[in-house]
PDB file as gemmi writes it, atoms N, CA and C in Angstrom:
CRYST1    1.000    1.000    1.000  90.00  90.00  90.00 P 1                      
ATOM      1  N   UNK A   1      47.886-171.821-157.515  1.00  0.00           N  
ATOM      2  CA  UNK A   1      49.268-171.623-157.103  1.00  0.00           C  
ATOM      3  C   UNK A   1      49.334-171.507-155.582  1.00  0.00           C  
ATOM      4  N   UNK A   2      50.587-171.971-154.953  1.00  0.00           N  
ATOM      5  CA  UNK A   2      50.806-171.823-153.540  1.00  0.00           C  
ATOM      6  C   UNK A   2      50.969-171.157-152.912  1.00  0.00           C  
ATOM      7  N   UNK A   3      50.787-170.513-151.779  1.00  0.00           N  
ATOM      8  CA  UNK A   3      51.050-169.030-151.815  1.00  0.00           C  
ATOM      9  C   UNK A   3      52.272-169.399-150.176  1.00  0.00           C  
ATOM     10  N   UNK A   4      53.612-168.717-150.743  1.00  0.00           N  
ATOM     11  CA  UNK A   4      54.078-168.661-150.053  1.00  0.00           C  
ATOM     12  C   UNK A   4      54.262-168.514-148.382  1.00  0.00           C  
ATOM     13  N   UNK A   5      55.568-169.275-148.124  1.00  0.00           N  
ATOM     14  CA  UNK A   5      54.774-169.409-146.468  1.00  0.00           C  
ATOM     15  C   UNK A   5      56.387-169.138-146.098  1.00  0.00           C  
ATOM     16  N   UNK A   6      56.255-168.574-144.700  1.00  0.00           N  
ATOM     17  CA  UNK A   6      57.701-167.916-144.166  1.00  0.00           C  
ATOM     18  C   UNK A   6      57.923-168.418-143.007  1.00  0.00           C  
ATOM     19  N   UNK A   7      58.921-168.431-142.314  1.00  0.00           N  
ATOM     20  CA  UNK A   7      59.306-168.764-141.108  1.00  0.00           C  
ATOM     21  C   UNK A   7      59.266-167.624-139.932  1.00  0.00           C  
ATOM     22  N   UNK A   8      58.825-167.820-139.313  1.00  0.00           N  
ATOM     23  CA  UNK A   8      58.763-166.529-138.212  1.00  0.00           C  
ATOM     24  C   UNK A   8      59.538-167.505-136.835  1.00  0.00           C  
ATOM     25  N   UNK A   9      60.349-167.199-136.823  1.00  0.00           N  
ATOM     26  CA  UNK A   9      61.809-167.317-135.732  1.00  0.00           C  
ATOM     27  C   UNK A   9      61.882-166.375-134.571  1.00  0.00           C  
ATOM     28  N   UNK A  10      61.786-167.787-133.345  1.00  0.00           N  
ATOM     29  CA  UNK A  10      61.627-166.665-131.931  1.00  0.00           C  
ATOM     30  C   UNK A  10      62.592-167.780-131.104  1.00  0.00           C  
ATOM     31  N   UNK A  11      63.768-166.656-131.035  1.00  0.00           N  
ATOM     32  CA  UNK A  11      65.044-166.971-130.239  1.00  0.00           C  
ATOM     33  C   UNK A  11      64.898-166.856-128.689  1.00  0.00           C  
ATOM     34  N   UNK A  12      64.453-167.494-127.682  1.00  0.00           N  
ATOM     35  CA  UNK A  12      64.409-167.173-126.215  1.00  0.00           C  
ATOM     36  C   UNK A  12      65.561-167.941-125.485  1.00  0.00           C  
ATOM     37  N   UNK A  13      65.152-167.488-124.053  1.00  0.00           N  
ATOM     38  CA  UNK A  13      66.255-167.743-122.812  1.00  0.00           C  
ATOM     39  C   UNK A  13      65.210-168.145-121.501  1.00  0.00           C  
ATOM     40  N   UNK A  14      65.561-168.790-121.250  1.00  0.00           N  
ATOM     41  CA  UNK A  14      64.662-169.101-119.583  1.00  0.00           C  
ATOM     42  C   UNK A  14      65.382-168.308-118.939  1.00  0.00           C  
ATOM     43  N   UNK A  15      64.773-167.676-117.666  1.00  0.00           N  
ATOM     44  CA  UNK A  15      65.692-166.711-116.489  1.00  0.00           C  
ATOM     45  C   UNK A  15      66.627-167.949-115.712  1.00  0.00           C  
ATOM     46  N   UNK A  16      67.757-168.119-115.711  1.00  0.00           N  
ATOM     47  CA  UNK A  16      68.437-168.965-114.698  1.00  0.00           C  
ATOM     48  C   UNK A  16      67.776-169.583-113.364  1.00  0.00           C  
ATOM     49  N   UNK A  17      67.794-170.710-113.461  1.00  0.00           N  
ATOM     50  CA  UNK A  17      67.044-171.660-112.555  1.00  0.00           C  
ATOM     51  C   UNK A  17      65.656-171.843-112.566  1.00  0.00           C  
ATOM     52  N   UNK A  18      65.018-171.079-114.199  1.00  0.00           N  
ATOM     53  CA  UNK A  18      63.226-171.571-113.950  1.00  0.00           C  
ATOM     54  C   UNK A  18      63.045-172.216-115.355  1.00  0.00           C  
ATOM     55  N   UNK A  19      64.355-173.056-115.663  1.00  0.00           N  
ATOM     56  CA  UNK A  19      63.994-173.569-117.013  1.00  0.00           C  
ATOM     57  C   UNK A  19      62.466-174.378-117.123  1.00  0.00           C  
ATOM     58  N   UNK A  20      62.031-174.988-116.106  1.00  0.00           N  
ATOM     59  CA  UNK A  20      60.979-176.326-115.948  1.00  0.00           C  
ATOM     60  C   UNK A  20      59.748-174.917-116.085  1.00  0.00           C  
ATOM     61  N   UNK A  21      59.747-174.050-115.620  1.00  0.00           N  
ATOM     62  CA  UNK A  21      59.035-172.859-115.521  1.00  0.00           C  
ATOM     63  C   UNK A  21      58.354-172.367-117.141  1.00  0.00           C  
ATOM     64  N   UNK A  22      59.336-172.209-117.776  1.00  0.00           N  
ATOM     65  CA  UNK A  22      59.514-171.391-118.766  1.00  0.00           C  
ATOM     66  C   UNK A  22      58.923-172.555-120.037  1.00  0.00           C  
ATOM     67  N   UNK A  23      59.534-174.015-119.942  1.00  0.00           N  
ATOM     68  CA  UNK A  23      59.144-175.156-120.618  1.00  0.00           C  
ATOM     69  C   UNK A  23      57.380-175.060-120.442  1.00  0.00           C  
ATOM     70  N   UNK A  24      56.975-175.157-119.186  1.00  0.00           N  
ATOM     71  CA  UNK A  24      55.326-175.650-119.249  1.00  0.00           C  
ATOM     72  C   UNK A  24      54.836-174.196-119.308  1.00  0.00           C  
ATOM     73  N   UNK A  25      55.388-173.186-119.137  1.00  0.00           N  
ATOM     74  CA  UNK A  25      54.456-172.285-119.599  1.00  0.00           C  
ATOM     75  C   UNK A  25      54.187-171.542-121.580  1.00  0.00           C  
ATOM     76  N   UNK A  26      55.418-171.552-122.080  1.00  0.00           N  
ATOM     77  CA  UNK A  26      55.871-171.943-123.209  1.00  0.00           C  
ATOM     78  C   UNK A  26      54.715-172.866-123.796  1.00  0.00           C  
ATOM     79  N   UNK A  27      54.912-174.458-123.588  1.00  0.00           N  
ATOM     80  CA  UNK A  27      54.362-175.135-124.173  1.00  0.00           C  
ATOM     81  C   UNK A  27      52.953-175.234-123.676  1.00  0.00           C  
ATOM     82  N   UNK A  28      52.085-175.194-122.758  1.00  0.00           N  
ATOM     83  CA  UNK A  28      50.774-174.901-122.384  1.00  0.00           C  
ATOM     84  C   UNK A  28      50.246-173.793-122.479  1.00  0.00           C  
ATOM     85  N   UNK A  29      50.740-172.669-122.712  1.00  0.00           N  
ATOM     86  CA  UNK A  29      49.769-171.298-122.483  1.00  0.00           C  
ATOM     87  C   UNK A  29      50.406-170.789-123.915  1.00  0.00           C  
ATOM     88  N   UNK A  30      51.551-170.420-123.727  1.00  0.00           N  
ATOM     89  CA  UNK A  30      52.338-169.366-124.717  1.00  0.00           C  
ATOM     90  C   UNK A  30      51.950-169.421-126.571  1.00  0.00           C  
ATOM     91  N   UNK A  31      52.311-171.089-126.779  1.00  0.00           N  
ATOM     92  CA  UNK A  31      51.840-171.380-128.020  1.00  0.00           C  
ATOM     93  C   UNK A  31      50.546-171.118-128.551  1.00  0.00           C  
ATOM     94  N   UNK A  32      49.179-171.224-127.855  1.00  0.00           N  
ATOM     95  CA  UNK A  32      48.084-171.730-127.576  1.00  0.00           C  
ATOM     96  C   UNK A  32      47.477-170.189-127.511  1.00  0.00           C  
ATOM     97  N   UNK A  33      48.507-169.299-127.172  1.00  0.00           N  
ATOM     98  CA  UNK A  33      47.639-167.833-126.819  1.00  0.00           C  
ATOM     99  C   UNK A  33      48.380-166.825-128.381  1.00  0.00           C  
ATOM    100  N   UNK A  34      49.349-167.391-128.867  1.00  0.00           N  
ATOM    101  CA  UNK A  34      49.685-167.090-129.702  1.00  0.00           C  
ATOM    102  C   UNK A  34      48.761-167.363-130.997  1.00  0.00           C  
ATOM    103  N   UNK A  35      48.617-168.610-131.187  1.00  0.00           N  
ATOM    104  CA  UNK A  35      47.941-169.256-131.746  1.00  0.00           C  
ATOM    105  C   UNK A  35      46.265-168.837-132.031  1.00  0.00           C  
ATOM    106  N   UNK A  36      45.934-168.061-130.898  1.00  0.00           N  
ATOM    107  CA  UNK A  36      44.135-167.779-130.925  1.00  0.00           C  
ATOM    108  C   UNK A  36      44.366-166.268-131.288  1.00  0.00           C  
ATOM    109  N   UNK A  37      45.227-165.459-130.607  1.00  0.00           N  
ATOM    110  CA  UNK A  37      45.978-163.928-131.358  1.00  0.00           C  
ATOM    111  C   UNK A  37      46.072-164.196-132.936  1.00  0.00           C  
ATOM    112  N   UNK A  38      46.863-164.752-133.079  1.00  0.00           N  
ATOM    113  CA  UNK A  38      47.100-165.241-135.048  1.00  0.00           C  
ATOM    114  C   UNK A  38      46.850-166.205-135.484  1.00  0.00           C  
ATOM    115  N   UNK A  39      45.461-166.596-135.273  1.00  0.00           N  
ATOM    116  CA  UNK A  39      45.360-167.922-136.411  1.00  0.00           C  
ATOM    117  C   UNK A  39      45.714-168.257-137.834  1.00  0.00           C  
ATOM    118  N   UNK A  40      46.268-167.175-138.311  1.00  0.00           N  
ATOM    119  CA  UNK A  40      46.968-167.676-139.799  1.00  0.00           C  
ATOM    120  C   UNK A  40      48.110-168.098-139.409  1.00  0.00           C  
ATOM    121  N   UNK A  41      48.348-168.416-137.981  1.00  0.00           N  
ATOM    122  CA  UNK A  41      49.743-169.158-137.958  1.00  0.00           C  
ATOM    123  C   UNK A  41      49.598-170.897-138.245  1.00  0.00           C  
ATOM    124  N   UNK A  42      50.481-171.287-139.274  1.00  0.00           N  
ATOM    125  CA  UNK A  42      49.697-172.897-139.635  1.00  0.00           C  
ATOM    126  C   UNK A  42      50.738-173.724-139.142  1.00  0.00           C  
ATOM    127  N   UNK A  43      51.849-173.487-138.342  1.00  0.00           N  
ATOM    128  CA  UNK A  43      52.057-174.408-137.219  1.00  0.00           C  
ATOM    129  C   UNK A  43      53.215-174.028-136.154  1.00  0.00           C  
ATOM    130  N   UNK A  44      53.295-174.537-135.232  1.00  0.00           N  
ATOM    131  CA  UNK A  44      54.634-173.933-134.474  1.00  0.00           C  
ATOM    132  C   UNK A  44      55.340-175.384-133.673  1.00  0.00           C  
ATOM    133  N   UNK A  45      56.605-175.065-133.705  1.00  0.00           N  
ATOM    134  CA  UNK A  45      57.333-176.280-133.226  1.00  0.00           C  
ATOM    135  C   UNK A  45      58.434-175.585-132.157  1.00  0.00           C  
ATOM    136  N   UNK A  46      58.561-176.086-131.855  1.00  0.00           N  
ATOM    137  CA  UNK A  46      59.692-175.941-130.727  1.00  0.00           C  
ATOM    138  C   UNK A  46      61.059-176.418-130.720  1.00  0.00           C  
ATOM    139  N   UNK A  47      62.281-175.985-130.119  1.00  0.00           N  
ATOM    140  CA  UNK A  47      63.623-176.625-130.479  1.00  0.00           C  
ATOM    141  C   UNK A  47      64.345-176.489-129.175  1.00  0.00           C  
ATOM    142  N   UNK A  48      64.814-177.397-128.663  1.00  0.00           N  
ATOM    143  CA  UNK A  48      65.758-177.103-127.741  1.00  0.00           C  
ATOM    144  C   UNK A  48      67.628-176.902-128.306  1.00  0.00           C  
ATOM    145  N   UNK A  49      68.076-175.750-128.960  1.00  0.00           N  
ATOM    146  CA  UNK A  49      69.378-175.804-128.748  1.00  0.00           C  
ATOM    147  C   UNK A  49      70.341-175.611-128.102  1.00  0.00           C  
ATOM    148  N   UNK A  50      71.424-176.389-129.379  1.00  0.00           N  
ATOM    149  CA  UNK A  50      72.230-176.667-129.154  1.00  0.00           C  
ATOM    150  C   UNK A  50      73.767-176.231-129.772  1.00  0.00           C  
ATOM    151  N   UNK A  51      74.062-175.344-128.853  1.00  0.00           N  
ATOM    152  CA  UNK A  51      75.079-174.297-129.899  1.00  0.00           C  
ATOM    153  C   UNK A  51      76.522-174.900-130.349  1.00  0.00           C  
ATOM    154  N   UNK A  52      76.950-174.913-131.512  1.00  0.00           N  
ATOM    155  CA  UNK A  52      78.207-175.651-131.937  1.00  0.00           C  
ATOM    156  C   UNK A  52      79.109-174.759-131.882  1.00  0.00           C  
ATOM    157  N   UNK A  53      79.027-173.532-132.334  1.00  0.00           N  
ATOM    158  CA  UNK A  53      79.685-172.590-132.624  1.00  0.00           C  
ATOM    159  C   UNK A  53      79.121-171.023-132.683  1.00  0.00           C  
ATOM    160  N   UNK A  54      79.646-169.915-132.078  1.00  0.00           N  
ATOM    161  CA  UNK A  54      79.646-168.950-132.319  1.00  0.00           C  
ATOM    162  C   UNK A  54      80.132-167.442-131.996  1.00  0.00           C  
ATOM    163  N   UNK A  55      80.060-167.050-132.551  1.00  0.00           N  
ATOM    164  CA  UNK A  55      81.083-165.765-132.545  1.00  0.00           C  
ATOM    165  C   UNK A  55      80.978-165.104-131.485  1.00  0.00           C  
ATOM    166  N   UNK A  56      81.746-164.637-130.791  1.00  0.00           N  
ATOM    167  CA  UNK A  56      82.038-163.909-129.148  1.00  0.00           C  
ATOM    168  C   UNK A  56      81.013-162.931-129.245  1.00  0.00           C  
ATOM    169  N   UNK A  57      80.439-162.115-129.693  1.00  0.00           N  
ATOM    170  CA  UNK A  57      79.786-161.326-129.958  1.00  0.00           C  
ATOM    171  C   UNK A  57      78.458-161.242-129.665  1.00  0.00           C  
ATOM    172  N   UNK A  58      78.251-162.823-130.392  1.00  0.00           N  
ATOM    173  CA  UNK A  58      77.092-162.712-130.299  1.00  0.00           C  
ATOM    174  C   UNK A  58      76.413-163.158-128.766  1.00  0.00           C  
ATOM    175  N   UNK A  59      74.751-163.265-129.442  1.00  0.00           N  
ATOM    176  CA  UNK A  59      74.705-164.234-127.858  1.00  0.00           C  
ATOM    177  C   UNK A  59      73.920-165.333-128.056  1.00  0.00           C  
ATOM    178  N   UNK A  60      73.811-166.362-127.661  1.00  0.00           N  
ATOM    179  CA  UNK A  60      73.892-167.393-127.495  1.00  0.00           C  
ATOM    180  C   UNK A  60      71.976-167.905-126.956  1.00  0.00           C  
ATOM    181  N   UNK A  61      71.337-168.211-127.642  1.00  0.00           N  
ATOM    182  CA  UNK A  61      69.615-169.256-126.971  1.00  0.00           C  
ATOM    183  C   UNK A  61      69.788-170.321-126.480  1.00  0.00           C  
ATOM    184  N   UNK A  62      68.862-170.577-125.570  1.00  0.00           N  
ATOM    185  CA  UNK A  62      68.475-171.718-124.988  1.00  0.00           C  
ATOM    186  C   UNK A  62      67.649-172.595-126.206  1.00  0.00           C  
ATOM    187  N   UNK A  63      66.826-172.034-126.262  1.00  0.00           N  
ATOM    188  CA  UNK A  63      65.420-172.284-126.976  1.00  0.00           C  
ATOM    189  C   UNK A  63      65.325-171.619-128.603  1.00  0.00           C  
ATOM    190  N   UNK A  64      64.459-172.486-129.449  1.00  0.00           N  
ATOM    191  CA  UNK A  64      64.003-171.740-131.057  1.00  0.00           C  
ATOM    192  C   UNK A  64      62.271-172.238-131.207  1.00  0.00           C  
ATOM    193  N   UNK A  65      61.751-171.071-131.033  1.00  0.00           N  
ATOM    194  CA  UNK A  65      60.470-171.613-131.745  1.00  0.00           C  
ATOM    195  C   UNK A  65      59.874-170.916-133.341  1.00  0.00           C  
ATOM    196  N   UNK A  66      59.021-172.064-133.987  1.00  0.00           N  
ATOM    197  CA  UNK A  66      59.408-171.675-135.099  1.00  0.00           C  
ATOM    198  C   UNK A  66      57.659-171.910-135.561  1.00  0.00           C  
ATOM    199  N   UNK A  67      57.323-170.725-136.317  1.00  0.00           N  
ATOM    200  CA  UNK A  67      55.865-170.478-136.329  1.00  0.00           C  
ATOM    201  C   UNK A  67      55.806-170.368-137.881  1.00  0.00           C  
ATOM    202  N   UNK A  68      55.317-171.286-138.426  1.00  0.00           N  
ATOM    203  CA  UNK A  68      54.687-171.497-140.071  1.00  0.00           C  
ATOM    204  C   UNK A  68      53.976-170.420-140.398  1.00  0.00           C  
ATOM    205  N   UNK A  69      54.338-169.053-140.815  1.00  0.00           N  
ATOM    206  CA  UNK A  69      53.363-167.789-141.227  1.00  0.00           C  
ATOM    207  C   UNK A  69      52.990-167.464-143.039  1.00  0.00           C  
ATOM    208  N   UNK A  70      52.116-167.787-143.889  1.00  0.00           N  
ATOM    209  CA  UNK A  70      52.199-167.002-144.569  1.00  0.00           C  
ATOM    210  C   UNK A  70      52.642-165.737-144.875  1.00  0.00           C  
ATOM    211  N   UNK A  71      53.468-165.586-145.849  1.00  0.00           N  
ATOM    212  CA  UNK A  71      53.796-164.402-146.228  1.00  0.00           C  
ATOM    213  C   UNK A  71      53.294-163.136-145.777  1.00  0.00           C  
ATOM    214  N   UNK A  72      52.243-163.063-146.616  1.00  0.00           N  
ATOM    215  CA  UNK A  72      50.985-161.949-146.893  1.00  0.00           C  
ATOM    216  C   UNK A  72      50.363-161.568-145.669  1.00  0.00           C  
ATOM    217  N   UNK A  73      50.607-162.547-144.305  1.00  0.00           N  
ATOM    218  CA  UNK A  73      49.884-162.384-142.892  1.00  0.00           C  
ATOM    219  C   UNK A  73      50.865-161.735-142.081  1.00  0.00           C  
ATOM    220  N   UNK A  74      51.905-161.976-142.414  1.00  0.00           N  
ATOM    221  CA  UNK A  74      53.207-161.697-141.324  1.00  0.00           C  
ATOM    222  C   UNK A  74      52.959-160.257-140.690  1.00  0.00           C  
ATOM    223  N   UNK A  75      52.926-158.995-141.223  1.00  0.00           N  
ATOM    224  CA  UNK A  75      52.596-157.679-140.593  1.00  0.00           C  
ATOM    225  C   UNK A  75      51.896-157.871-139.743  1.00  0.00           C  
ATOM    226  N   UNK A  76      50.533-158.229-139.928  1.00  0.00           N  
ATOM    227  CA  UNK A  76      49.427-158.271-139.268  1.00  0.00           C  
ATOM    228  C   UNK A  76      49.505-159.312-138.123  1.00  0.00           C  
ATOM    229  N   UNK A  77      50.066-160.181-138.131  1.00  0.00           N  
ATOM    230  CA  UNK A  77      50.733-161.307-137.128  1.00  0.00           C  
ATOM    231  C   UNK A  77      51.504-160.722-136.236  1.00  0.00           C  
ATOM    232  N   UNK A  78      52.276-160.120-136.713  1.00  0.00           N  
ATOM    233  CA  UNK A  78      53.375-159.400-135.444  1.00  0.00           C  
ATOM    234  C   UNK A  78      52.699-158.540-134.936  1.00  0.00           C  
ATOM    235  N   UNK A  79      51.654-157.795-135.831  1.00  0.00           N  
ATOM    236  CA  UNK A  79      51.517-156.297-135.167  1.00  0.00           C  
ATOM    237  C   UNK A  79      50.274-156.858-133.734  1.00  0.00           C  
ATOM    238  N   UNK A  80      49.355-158.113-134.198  1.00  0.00           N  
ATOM    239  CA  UNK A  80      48.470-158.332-133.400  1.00  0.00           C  
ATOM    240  C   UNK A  80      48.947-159.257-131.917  1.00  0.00           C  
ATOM    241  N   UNK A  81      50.201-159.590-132.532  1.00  0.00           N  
ATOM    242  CA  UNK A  81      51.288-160.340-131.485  1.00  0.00           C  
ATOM    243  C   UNK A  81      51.710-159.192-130.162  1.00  0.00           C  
ATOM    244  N   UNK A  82      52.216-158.650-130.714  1.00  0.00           N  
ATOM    245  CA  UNK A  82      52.922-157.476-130.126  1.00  0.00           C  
ATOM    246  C   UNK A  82      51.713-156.624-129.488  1.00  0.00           C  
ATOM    247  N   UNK A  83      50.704-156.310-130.217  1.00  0.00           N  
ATOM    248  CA  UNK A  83      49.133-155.623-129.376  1.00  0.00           C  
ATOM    249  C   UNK A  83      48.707-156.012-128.192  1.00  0.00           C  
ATOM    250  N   UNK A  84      48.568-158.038-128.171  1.00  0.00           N  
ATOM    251  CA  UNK A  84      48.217-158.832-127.159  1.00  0.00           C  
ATOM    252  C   UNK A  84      48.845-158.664-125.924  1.00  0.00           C  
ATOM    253  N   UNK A  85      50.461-158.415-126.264  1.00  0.00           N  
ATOM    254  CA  UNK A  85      51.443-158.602-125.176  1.00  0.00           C  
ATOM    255  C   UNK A  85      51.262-157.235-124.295  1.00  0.00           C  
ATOM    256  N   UNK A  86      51.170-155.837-125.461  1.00  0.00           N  
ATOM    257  CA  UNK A  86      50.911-154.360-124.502  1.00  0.00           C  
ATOM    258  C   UNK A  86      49.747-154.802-123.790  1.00  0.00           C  
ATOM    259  N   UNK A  87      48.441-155.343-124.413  1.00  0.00           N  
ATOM    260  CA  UNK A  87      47.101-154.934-123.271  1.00  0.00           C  
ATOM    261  C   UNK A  87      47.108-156.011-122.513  1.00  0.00           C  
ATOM    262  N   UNK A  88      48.151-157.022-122.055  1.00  0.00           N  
ATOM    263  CA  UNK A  88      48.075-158.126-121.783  1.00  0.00           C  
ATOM    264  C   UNK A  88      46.743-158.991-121.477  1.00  0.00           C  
ATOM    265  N   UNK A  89      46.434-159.228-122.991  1.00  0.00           N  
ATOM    266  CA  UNK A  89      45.702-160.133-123.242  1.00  0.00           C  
ATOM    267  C   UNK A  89      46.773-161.685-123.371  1.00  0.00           C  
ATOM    268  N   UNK A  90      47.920-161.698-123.339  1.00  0.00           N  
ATOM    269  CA  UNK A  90      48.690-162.687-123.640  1.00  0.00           C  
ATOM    270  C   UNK A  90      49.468-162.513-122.295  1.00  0.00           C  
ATOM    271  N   UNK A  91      49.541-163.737-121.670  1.00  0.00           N  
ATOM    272  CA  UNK A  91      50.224-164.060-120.382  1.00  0.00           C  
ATOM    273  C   UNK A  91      52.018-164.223-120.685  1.00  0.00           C  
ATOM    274  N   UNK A  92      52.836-163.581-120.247  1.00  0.00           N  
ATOM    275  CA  UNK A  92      54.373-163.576-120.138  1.00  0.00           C  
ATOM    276  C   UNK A  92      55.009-163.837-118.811  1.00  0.00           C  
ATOM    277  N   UNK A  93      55.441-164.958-119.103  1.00  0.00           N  
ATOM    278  CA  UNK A  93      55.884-166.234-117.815  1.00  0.00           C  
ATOM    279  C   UNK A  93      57.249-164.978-116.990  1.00  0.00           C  
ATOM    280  N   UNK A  94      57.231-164.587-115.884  1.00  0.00           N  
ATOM    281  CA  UNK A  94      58.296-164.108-115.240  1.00  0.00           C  
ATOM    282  C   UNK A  94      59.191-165.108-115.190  1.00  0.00           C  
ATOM    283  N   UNK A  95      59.263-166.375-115.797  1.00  0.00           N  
ATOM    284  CA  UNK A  95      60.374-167.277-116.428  1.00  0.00           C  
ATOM    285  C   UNK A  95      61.229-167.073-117.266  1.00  0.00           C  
ATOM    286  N   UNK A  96      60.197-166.075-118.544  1.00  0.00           N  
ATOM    287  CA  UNK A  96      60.944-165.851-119.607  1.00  0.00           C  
ATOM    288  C   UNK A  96      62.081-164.741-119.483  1.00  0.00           C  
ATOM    289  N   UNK A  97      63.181-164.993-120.137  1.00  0.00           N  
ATOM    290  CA  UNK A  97      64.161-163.960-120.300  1.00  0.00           C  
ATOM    291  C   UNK A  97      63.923-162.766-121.237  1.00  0.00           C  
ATOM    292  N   UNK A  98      63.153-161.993-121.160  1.00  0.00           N  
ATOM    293  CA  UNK A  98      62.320-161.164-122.146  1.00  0.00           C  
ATOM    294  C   UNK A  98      63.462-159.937-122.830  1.00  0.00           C  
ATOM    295  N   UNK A  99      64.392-159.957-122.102  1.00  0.00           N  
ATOM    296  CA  UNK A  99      65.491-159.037-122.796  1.00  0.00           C  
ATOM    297  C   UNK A  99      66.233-159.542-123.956  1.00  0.00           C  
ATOM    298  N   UNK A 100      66.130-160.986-123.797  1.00  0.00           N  
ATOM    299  CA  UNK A 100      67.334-161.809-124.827  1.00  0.00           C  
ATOM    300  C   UNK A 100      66.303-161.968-126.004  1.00  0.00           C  
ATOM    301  N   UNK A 101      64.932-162.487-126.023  1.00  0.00           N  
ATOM    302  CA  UNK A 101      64.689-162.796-127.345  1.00  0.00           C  
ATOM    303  C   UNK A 101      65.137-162.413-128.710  1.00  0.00           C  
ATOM    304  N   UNK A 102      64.746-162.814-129.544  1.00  0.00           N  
ATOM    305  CA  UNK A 102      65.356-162.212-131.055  1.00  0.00           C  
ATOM    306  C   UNK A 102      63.890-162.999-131.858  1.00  0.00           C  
ATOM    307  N   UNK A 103      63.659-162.188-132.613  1.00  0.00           N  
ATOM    308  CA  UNK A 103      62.744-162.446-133.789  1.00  0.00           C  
ATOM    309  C   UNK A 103      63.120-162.322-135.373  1.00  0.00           C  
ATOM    310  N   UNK A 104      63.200-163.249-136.131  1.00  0.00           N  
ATOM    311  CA  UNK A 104      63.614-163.144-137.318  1.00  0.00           C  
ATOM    312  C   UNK A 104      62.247-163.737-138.256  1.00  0.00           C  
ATOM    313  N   UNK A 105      62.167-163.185-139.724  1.00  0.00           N  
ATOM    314  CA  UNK A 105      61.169-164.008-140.491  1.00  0.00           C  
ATOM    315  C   UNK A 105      62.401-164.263-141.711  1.00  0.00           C  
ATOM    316  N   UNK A 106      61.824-165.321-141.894  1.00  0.00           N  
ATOM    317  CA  UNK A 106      62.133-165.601-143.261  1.00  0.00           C  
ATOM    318  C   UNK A 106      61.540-165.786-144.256  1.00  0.00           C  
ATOM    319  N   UNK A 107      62.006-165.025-145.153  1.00  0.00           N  
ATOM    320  CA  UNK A 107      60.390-165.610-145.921  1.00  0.00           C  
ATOM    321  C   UNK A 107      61.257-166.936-147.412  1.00  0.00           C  
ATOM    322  N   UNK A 108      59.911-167.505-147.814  1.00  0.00           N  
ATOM    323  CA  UNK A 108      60.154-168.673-148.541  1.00  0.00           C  
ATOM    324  C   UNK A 108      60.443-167.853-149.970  1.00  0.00           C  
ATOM    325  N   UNK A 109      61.529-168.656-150.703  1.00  0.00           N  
ATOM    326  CA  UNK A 109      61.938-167.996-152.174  1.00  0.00           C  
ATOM    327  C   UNK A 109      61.250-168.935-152.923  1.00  0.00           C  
ATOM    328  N   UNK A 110      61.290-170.067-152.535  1.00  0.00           N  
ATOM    329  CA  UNK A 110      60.727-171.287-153.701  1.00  0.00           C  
ATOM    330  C   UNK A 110      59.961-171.936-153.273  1.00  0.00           C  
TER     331      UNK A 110                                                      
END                                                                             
């Protein structure tokens, strides 16, 4: 049997005027350091959006990256995610907008 697999959802913002910044560090370091932190991550993609609609309230991403997690790993993924970033063993681009992110999982029903 398959063993369920979830979406782990990371909503970011580039700081105004270092989008090119935030792109090559993102895609050369960020994924790649994530990736050796949690290797039960089985893939990550990237999204540039594009907002159609939404409620005044809320707020609004540049960016969606989206990390293929097993279920059963997810705790241990965030918690070793989040470990890397305190002892900075994981590099954080002064590009990134680190106040705006949002993290969501989803996990798979079927």
């Amino acid at each position: 049997m398959r063993k369920a697999v979830g979406q782990l959802m990371v909503f970011s913002n580039a700081v105004a005027g270092y989008e090119k910044q935030f792109n090559d560090w993102y895609d050369h370091i960020h994924i790649s350091e994530v990736k050796r932190v949690a290797p039960e991550i089985i893939s990550a993609k990237r999204f540039n959006l594009t907002i159609i609609s939404i409620p005044s309230e809320q707020r609004d991403w540049q960016y969606l990256t989206i990390y293929e997690v097993p279920n059963e790993y997810l705790n241990d993924v965030l918690e070793r995610i989040n470990a890397a970033i305190v002892n900075g063993e994981m590099n954080i681009s002064d590009a990134a907008e680190q106040l705006s992110s949002l993290v969501i999982f989803a996990d798979e029903m079927y």
